[in-house]
C-alpha positions as CSV (number, residue, x, y, z in Angstrom):
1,X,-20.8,-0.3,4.2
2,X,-21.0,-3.9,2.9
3,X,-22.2,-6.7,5.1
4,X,-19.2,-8.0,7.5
5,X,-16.7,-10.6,6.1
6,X,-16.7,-13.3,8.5
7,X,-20.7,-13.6,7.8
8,X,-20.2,-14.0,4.1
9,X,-17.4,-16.3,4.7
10,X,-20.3,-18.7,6.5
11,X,-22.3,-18.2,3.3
12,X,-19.9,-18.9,0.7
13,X,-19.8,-22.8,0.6
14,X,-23.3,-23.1,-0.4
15,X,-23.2,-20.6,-2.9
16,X,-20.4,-22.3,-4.5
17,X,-21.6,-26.2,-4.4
18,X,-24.2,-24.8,-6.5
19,X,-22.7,-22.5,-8.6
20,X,-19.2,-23.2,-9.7
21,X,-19.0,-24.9,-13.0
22,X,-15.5,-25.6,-14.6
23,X,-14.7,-26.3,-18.2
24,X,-13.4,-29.9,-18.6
25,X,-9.7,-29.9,-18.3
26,X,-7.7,-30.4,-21.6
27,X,-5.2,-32.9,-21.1
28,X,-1.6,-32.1,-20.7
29,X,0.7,-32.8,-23.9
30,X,1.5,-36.3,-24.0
31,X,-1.0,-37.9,-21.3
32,X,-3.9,-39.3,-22.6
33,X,-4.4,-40.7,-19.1
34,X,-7.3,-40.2,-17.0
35,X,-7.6,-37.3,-14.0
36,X,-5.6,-37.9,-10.5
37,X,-8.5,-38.7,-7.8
38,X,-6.8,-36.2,-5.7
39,X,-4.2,-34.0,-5.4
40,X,-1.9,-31.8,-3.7
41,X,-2.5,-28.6,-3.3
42,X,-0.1,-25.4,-1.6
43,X,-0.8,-21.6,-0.3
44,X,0.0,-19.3,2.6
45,X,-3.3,-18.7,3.8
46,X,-2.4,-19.2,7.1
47,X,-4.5,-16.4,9.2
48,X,-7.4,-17.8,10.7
49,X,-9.9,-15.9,7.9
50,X,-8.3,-16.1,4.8
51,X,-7.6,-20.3,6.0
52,X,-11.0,-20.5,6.3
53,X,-12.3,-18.9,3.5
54,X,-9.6,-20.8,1.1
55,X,-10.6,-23.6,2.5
56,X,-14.7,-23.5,1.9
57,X,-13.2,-22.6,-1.8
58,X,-11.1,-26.0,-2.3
59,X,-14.3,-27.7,-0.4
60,X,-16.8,-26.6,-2.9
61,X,-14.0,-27.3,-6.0
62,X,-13.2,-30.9,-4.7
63,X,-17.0,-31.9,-4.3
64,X,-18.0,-30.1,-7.8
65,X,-15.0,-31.8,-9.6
66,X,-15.0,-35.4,-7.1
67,X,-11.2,-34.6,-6.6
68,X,-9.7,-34.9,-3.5
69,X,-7.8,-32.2,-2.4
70,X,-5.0,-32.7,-0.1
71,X,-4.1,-29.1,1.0
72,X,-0.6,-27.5,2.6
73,X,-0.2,-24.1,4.3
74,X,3.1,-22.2,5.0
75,X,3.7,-18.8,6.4
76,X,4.3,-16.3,3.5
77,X,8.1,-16.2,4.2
78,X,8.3,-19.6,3.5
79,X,6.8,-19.9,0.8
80,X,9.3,-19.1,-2.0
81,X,12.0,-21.3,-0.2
82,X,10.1,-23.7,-0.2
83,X,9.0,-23.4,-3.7
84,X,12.2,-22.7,-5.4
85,X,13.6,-25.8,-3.2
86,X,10.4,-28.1,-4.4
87,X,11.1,-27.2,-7.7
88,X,14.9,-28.3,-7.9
89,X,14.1,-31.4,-6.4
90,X,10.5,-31.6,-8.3
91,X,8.7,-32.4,-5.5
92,X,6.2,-29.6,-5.8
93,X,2.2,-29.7,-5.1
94,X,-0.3,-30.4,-8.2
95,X,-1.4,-26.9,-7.6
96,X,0.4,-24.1,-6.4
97,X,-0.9,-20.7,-5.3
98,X,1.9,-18.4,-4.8
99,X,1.9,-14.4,-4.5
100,X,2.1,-12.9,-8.4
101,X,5.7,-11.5,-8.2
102,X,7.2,-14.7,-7.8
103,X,5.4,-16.1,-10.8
104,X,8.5,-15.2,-13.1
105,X,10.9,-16.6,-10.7
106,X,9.4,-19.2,-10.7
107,X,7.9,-20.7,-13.7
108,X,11.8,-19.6,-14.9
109,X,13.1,-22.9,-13.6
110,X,10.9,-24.8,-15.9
111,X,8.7,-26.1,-13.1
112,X,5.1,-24.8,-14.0
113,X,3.3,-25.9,-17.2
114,X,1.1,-23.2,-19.7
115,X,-2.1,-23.2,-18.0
116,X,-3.4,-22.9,-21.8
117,X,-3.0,-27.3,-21.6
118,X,-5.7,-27.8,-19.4
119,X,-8.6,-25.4,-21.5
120,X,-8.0,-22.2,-18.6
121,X,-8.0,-18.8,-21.3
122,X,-7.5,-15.4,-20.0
123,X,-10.4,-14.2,-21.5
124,X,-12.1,-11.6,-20.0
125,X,-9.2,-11.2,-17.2
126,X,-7.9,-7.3,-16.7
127,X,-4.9,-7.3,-18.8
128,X,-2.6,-6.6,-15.9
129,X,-3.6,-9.4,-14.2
130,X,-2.9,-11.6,-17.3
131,X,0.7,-10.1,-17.7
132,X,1.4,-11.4,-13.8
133,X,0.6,-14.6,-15.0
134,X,2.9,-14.4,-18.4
135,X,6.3,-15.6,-18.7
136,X,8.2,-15.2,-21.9
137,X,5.0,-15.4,-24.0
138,X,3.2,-18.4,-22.2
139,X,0.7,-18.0,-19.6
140,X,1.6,-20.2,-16.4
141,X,-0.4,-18.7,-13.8
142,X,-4.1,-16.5,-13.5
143,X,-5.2,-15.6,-9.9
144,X,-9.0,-15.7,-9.1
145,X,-9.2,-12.3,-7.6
146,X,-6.1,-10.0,-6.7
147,X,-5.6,-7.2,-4.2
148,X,-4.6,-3.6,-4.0
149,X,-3.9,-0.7,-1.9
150,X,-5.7,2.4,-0.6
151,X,-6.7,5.3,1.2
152,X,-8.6,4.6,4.2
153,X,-9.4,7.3,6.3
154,X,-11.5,8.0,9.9
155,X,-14.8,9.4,8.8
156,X,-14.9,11.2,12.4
157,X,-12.1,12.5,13.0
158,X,-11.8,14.0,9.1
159,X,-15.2,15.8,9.7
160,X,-14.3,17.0,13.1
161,X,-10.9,18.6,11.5
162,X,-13.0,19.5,8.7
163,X,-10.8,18.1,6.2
164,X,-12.1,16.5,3.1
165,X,-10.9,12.8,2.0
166,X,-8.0,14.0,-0.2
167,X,-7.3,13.1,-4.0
168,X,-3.8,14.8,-4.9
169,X,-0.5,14.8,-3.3
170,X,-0.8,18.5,-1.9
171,X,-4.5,17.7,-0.6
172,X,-2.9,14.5,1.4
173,X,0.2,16.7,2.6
174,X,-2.5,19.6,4.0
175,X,-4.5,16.7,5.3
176,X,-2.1,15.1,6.9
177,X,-0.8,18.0,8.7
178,X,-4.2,19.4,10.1
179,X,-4.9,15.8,11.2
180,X,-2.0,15.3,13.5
181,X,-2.4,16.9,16.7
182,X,-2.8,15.7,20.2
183,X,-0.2,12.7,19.8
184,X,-1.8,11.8,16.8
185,X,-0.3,11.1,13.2
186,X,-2.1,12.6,9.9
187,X,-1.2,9.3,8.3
188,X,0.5,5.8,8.7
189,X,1.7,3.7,6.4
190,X,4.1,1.0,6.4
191,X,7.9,1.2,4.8
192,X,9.9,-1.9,6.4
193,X,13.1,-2.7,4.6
194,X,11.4,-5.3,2.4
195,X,8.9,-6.2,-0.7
196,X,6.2,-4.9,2.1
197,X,7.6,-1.6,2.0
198,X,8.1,-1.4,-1.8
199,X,5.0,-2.3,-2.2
200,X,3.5,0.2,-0.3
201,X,6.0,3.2,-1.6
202,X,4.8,1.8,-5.5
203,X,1.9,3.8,-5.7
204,X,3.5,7.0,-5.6
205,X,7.0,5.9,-7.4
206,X,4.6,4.4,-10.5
207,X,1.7,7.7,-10.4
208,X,4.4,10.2,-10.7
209,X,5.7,8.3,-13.8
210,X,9.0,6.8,-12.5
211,X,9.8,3.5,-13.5
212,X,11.4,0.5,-11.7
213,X,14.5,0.0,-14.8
214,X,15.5,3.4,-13.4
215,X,15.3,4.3,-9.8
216,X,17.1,7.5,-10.1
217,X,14.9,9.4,-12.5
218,X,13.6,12.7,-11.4
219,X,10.4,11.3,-11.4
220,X,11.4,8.7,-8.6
221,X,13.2,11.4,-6.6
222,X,10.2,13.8,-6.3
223,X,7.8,10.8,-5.1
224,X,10.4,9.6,-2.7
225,X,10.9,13.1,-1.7
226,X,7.3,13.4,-1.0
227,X,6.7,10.8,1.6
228,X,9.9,11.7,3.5
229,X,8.6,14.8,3.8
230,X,5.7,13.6,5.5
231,X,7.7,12.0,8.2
232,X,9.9,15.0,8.2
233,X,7.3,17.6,8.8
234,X,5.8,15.5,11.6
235,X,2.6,14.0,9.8
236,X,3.5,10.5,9.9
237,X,5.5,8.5,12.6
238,X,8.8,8.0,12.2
239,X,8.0,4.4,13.1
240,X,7.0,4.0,9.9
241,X,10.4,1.9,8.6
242,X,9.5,-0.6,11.5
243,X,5.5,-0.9,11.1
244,X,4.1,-3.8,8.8
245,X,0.8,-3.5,7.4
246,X,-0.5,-4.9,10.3
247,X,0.9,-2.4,12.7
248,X,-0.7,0.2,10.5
249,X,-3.9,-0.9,10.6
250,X,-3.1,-1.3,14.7
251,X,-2.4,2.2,14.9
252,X,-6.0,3.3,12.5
253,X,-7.8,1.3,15.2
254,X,-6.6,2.5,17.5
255,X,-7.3,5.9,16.8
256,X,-3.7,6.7,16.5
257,X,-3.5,7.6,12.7
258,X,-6.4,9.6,11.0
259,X,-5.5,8.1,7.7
260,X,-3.7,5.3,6.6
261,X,-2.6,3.5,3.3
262,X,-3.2,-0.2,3.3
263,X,-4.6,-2.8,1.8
264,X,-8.7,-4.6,1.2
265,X,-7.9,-7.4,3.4
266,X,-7.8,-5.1,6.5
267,X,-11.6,-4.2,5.9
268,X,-13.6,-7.6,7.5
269,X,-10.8,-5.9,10.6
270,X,-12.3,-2.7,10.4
271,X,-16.1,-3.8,10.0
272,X,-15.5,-5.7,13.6
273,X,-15.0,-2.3,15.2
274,X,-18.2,-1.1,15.7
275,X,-17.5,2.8,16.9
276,X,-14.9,3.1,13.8
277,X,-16.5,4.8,11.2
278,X,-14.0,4.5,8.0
279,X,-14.5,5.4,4.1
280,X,-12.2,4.7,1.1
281,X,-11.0,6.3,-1.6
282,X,-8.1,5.5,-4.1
283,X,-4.8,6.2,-3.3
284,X,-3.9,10.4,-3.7
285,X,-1.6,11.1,-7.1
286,X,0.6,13.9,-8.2
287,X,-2.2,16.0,-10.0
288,X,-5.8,16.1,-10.0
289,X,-7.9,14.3,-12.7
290,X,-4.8,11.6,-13.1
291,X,-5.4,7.6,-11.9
292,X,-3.5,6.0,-9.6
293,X,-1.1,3.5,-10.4
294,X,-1.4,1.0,-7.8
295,X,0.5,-2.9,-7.7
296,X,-1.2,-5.8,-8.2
297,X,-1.8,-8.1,-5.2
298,X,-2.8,-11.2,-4.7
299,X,-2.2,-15.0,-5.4
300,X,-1.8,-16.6,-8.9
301,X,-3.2,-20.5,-9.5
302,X,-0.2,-22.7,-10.9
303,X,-0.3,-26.5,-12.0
304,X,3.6,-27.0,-11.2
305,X,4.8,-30.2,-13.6
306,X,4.2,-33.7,-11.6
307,X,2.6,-36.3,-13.6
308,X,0.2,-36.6,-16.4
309,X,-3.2,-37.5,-14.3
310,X,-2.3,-35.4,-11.5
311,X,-1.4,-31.9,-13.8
312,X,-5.2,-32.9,-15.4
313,X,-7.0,-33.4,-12.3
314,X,-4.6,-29.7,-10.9
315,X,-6.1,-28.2,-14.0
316,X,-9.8,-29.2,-13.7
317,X,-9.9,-28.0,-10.0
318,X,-8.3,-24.9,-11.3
319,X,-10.9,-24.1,-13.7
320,X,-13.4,-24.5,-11.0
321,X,-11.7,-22.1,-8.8
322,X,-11.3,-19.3,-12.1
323,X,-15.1,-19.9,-12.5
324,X,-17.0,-16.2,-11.8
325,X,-19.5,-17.5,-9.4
326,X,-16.2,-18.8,-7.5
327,X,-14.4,-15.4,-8.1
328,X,-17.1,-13.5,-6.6
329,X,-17.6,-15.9,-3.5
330,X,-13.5,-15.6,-3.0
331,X,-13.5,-11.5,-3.7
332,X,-16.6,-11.2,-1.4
333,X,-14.8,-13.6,1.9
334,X,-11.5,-12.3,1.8
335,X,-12.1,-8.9,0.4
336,X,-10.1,-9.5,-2.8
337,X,-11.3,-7.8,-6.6
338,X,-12.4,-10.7,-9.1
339,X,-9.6,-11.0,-11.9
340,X,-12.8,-10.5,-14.5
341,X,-13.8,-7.2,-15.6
342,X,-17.3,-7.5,-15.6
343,X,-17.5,-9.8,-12.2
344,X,-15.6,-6.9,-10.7
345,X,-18.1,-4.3,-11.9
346,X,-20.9,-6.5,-10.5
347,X,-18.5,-6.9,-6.9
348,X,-18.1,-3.0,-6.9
349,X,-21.3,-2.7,-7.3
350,X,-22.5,-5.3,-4.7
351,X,-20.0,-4.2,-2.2
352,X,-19.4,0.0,-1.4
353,X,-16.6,-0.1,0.3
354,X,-14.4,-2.3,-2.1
355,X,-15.5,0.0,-4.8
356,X,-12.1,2.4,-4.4
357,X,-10.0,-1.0,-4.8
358,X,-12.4,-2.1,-8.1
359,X,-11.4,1.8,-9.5
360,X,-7.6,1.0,-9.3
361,X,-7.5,-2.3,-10.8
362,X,-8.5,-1.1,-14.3
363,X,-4.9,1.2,-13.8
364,X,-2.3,-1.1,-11.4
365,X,0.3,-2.8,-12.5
366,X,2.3,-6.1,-12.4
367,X,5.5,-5.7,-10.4
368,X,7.3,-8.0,-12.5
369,X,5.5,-6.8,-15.9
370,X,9.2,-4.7,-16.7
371,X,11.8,-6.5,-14.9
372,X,10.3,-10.4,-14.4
373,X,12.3,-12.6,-12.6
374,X,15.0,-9.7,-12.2
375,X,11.9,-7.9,-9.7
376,X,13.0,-9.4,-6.1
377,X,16.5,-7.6,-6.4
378,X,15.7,-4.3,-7.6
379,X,12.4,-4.2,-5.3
380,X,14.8,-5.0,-2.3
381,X,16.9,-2.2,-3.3
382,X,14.4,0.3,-3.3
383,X,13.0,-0.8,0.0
384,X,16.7,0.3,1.3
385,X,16.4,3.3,-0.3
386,X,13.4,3.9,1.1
387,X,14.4,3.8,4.7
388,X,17.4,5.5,3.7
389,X,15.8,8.2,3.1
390,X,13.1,8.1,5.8
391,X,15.5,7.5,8.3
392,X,17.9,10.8,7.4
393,X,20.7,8.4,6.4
394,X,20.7,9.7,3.1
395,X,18.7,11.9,0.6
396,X,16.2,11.1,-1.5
397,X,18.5,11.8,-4.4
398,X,21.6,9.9,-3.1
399,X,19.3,6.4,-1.7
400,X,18.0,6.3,-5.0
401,X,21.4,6.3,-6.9
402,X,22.6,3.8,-4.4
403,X,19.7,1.6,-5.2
404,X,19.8,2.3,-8.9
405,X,23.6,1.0,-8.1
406,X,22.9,-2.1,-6.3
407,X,19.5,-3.0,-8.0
408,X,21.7,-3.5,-11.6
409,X,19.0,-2.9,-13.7
């Protein structure tokens, strides 16, 4: 079990004052002008943890590079709005921090400049975590450390059931059935009408080989299939469609769920209960001996297009932030993987219980890698079919031709 997060969040700002070391910005085309003194700076880390660890990140950054930083937090629904709005009326930050799908969408509108100006290379980075970042060719955003999704079961109740942690579909269906008696569910997992619920249904759409261009496939039927039989047969709530990931990890708590799927963020939750006993392990697939195809998570660093000092002085403080010592002081606070392949295999290393979210990195995938900026519509429409399906409204075959319909892809 790795040490709790909120400790290592108390730890990270001296770490980082000492360690983090940025390559001098390359100016942007066209400016010869010295750095901003400060800048703006914009992200939705607006829970009390993840605020606090951003912010010890930005503190360390703005003494290392002696630029001010001037942050702004919105709730994560506002975000895009408020992006897309700053960007038609280019009045966005000097860096922006804004969840990886909506890197497309956004840089489309011409408002982010090729973080290649400023000396930032992707070298090193998982190549999935690169291809979030890439629009048409050019790469306008990297993210220090990203997220993912996994299995996290009750240690107690799996040995008192006698059940093993499962790897494949069929082990997770017969584990999920032995595991729900008594009022309680085999597994929870949340799949809201929205990019939460695609998100979370991803795994087993992208491991059983279907692909988002074509929600209809066979291969998309059978994994939609799968998960509504879970909620058919009883193993999972039927509250599912209305529980976020939050309410998931509520019900694992709480002792209500023996398993759950959710996310490395939920862990510094989990470590606070001392009686909850809890191990990891990546997310089940369709056969044994294949990887899980899990989506990236996670926030990618943009220098949006303001003026000439103030995209330089965006850029150096963004190089200090994409540093490794930085990456590993972020990963190990808010219980994120560093975008680097060796700082992760260090992290994995260093921390047990992220190592199931380090495995599944080297596999995930970009949301927006196939479809870009087309992503928000046809992940919308496979969130309806998703509750179409779990809710008996239609079946698996039919929601899926109705979102292969509406997503016009």
């Amino acid at each position: 079990m790795s040490l709790p997060r909120r400790a290592l969040i108390l730890a990270a700002s001296a770490a980082l004052l000492a360690a983090c070391s940025p390559s001098p910005a390359t100016p942007s085309p066209g400016s010869g002008a010295a750095p901003a003194s400060s800048i703006t700076e914009l992200d939705y880390y607006a829970d009390e943890q993840g605020s606090a660890a951003w912010q010890k990140i930005l503190d360390a950054c703005a003494s290392q590079t002696g630029i001010k930083i001037q942050r702004q937090t919105v709730p994560t629904a506002q975000m895009l709005p408020k992006v897309l709005q700053g960007a038609s009326s280019k009045t966005l930050p000097d860096l922006l921090f804004t969840d990886n799908p909506t890197l497309q969408q956004v840089a489309a509108t011409g408002a982010l400049t090729p973080l290649d100006g400023y000396g930032i290379t992707t070298d090193g980075y998982y190549p999935s975590i690169v291809k979030a970042g890439t629009y048409q060719g050019k790469v306008y955003g990297v993210a220090p450390g990203v997220n993912g999704l996994a299995l996290i079961y009750n240690k107690d109740l799996l040995a008192a059931a006698g059940v093993e942690a499962p790897k494949t579909w069929d082990e997770l269906k017969a584990a999920a059935a032995k595991l729900t008696k008594d009022g309680k569910y085999g597994l929870a997992f949340s799949a809201i009408p929205s990019e939460e619920g695609t998100w979370q249904f991803l795994p087993f759409f992208w491991s059983n080989g279907a692909e988002l261009s074509q929600l209809d496939s066979a291969q998309s039927v059978k994994a939609l299939q799968f998960v509504t039989d879970l909620v058919n047969a009883g193993s999972a709530s039927k509250s599912v469609v209305t529980w976020n990931q939050n309410d998931v990890a509520d019900q694992f708590v709480a002792g209500n769920a023996a398993m759950m799927v959710n996310g490395s963020w939920n862990l510094a939750r989990l470590d606070e209960q001392k009686s909850l006993h809890y191990g990891v392990v990546p997310i089940p697939v369709p056969q044994a001996g294949a990887k899980p195809v899990v989506a990236l998570g996670g926030e990618v660093g943009t220098v949006p297009v303001t003026s000439g000092p103030a995209q330089q002085a965006a850029g150096k403080v963004l190089s200090c932030i994409l540093s490794e010592p930085t990456m590993l002081e972020w990963s190990k606070a808010h219980a994120y993987i560093p975008s680097k392949t060796a700082a992760a295999t260090k992290f994995g290393a260093e921390q047990p219980a992220m190592q199931a979210f380090v495995d599944e990195v080297g596999t995930a995938r970009s949301r927006t890698t196939e479809l870009g900026e087309k992503y928000p519509k046809v992940s919308q429409a496979l969130a309806d079919a998703l509750q179409a399906a779990l809710t008996g409204k239609q079946p698996a075959d039919q929601a899926l031709k109705a979102a292969q319909q509406a997503s016009g892809s």
